[in-house]
N, C-alpha and C positions, 0 to 999 in steps of 0.2 A: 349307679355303681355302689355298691357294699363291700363290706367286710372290712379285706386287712388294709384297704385305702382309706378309711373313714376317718383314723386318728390323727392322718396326716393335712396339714393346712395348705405347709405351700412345699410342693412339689416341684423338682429339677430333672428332668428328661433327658439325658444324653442317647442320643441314636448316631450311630457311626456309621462311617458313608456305605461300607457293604450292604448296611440293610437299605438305606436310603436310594443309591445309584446302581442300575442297573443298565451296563452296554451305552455308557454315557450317558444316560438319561434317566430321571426320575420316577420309580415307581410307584406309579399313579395310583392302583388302588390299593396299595401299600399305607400310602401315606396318609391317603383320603381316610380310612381306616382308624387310622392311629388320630388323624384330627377328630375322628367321632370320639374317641376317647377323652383326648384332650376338652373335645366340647364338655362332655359329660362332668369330667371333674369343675370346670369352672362353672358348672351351672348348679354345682352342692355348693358353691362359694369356696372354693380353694382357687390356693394363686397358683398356676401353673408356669414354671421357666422349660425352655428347653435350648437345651445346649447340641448344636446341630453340625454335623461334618458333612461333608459332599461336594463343599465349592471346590475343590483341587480334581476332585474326580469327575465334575462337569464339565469344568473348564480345558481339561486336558483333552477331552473328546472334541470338542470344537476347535481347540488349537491345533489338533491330529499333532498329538504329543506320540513320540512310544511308549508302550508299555515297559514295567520296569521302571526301576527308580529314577525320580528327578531330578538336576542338579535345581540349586535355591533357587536362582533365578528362573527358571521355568515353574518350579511350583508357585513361586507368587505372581508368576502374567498365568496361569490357571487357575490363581486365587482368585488374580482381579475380574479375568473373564466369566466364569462360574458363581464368582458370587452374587452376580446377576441376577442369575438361572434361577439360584435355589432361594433367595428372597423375594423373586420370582411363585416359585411353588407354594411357599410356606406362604405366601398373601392370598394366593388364589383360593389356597382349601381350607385355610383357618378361617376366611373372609365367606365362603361357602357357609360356613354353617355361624354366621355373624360375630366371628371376631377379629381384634385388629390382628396385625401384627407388626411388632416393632424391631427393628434389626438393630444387634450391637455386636461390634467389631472390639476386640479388646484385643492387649498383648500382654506377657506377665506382668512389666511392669504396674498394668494397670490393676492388679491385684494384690503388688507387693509395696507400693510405692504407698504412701497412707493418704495423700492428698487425695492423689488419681484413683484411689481405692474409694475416699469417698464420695467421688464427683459418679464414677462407675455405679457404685451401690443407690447414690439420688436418685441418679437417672433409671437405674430397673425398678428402687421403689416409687417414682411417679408411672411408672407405665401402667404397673401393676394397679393401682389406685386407680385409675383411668381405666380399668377394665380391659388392657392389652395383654398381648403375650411376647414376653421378649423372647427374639430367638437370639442367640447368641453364640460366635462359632469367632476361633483366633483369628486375628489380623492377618492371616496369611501373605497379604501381597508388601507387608511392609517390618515383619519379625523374620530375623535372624536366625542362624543354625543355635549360636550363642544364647540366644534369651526367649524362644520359641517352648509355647509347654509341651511339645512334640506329640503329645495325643490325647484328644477332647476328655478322656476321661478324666484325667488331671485338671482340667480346664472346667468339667463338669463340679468335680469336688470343691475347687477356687469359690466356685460362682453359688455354692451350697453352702460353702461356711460365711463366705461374704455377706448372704442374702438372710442366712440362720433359718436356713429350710430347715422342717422335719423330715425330707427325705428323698435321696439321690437314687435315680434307677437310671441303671448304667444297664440299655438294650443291647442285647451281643451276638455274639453269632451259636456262643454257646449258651447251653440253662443254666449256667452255674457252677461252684467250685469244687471242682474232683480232689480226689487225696494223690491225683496220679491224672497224665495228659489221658483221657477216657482213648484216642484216638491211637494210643500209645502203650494203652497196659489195661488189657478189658477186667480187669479186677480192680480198677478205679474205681471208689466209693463216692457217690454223691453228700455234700454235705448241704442240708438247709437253713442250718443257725450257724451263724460264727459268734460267739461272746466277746473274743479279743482278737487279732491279731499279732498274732505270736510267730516268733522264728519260724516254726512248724508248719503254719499257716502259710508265710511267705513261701515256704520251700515249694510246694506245692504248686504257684506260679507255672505257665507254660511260654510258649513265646507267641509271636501273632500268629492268628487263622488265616488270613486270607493279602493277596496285594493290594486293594484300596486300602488296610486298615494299618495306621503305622504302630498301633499299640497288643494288645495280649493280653494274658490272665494278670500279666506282671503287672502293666499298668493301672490295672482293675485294682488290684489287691495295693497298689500302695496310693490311689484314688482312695480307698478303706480307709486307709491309715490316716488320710488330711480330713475325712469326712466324719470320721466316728470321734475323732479327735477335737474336734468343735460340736460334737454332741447331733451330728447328726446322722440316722439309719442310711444304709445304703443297701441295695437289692440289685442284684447281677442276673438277669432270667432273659431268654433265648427272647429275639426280636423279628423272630423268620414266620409266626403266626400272626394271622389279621388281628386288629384288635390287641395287639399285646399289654397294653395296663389293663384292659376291662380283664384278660387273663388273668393277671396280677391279681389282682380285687380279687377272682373269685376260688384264689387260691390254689392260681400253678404253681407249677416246678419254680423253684426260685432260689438263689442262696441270700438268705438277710446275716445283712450286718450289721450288731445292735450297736450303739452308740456307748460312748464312755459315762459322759453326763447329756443334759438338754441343750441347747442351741443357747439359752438365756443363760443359762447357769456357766457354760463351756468361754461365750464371750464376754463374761462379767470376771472372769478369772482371769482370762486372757490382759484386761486392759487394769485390773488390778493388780497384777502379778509379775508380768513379762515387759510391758514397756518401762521405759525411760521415760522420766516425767520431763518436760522443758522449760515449766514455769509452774506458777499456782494463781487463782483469783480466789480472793477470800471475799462471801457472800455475807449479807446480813440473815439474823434470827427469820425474818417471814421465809427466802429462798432454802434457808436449811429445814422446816419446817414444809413447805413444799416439795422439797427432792424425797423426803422421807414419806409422803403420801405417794412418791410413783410422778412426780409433776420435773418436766425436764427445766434443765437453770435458763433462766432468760435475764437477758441482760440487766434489764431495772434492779434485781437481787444482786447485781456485783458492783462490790465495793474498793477495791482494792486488785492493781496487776501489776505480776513480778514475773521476770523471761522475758525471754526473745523468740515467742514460742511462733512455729509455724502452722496453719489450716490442717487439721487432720493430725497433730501433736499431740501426746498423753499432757495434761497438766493435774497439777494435784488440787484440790477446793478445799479450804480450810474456811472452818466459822470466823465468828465477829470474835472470837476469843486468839485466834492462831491455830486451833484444834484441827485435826484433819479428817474431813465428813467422807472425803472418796475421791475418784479418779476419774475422768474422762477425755474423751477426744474433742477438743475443741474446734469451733466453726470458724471461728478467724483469726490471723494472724495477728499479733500483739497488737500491734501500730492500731489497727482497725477495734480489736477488742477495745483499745484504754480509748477510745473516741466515742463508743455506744456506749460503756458501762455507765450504769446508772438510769440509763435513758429506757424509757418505752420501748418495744419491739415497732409501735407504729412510726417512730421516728426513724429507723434505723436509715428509710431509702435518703430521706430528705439529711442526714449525716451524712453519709457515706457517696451517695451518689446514684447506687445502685440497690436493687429489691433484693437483700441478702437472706439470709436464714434470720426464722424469727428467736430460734435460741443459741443460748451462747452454747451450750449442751445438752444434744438431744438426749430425754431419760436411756434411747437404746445405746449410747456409746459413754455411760455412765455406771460405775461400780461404785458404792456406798459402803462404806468403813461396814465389817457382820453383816454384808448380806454372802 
């Protein structure tokens, strides 16, 4: 694969159950299709996620649901039946052409919560590392009307800025964003770049296509908004053709949406700008001189802890002087940090009890004073 995929590393795939389930059941050379692709991008070395819908529209077919809307409780014993099926499917044809696949189940908390945000993110970045492909689709059988992100694309863009892809493709039923519903006003203009997302932009929004799919242009377009917003692109192009990313690649129809800043640049502001700090560890000269080549804090370089701070907490790192070098999200709770600092990363098990992370702050959940 070439072209407009080539500058992208790791890539987030949302495909919605329309494209996915057809008459209750999976289609097969649909999918088998779209796994060639998928092959193809991880064999240039890009990390590929995919954020996947279809368990509710499996599972309803086997339970002989009706059609038409479901109360909660039936959508999640459709959840739990279905998502059998389709971790099911996705094992059999990613595994066809030799790769794994890893299922995760998440609900929003586990995107907004910061602990659970980074136990979620460990976990897609060891799969990843391992050479798997996570697929990834809501907790359906156990998220609320209240706390549910009621449609994958939302869920796609979550797990794009979590992960700091270069690039969200949201598969749809349509190619892209009209200036007007095309189905609705045949002098609807197609648009292929969007720069911002602007009122104007929003306006434009339509409502869903189809009854598997609980979302629409709306949710597309404010999926934009959380995606370009952490610096990463998003692309909205039709998923009714075999093959739809090698399409992509070679330069279909597509609506892109450029990003504000990069993925590195967007979460380096985020965690120097927007949180709440809960404490500080002030490092000696070697650890300060280490952060500043790109080298993440480990514990031996910490000398000094103030707060009550929690696992996944913003704290502030100040030098051997008091001075304040940058911000990050740390790996352990206070109690546990003022027991390791000082110490070796290889001591950590034989402290603590258990094989914890070897830094007290990884360089990616770190912002430095001028970068």
């Amino acid at each position: 694969m070439t072209s407009r995929l080539d500058r992208y590393r790791t890539i987030v795939v949302k495909i919605g159950s329309a494209l996915l389930v057809e008459s209750g059941k999976p289609r097969t050379e649909w999918l088998a299709a779209l796994a060639d692709d998928l092959a193809a991008l991880t064999a240039e070395g890009k990390q590929v996620l995919v954020v996947s819908s279809g368990a509710i529209a499996l599972g309803r077919q086997v339970l002989k649901l009706p059609k038409g809307p479901l109360r909660l409780e039936e959508s999640q014993a459709a959840a739990a039946v279905g998502q059998i099926a389709l971790a099911r499917a996705w094992s059999e044809v990613l595994g066809a052409r030799g790769l794994t696949a890893g299922q995760i189940l998440v609900t929003l908390g586990d995107t907004e919560e910061r602990r659970r945000y980074l136990n979620a993110r460990s976990t897609i970045d060891t799969l990843l590392k391992l050479g798997a492909v996570p697929v990834i689709n809501e907790n359906d059988t156990v998220a609320t009307s209240e706390i549910r992100f009621g449609d994958n694309d939302r869920l796609g863009a979550r797990v794009a800025t979590m992960m700091g892809a270069d690039l969200l493709v949201l598969l749809s039923d349509v190619d892209g964003l009209y200036t007007a519903p095309p189905a609705q006003n045949p002098d609807a203009r197609f648009l292929e770049r969007v720069e911002r997302i602007t009122p104007e932009i929003e306006a434009m929004a339509g409502s869903a296509g189809s009854e598997l799919s609980r979302g629409g242009m709306q949710t597309k377009i404010e999926a934009g908004k959380i995606a370009t917003a952490a610096g990463t692109t998003m692309v909205i192009a039709s998923g009714h053709h075999l093959n739809p990313l090698k399409r992509i690649a070679e330069g279909g129809k597509a609506t892109w949406f450029l990003p504000e800043a990069n993925p590195v640049t967007a979460r380096k502001k985020w965690i120097s700008g927007t949180l709440e700090t809960r404490g500080s560890l002030m490092i000696d000269a070697g650890a300060v001189n280490a952060l500043r080549s790109g080298k993440s804090l480990l514990p031996a370089g910490v000398r000094a802890i103030e707060g009550r701070f929690q696992r996944g907490d913003a704290v502030t790192i100040l030098g051997p002087k008091g001075e304040v070098i940058g911000r990050g999200l740390v790996a352990y709770d206070a109690p546990e940090a003022e027991r390791i600092a000082g110490r070796n990363s290889a001591e950590i098990e034989a402290i603590l009890g258990y094989a914890g992370r070897a830094a007290m702050i990884h360089r990616d959940d770190m912002a430095l004073r001028g970068e």
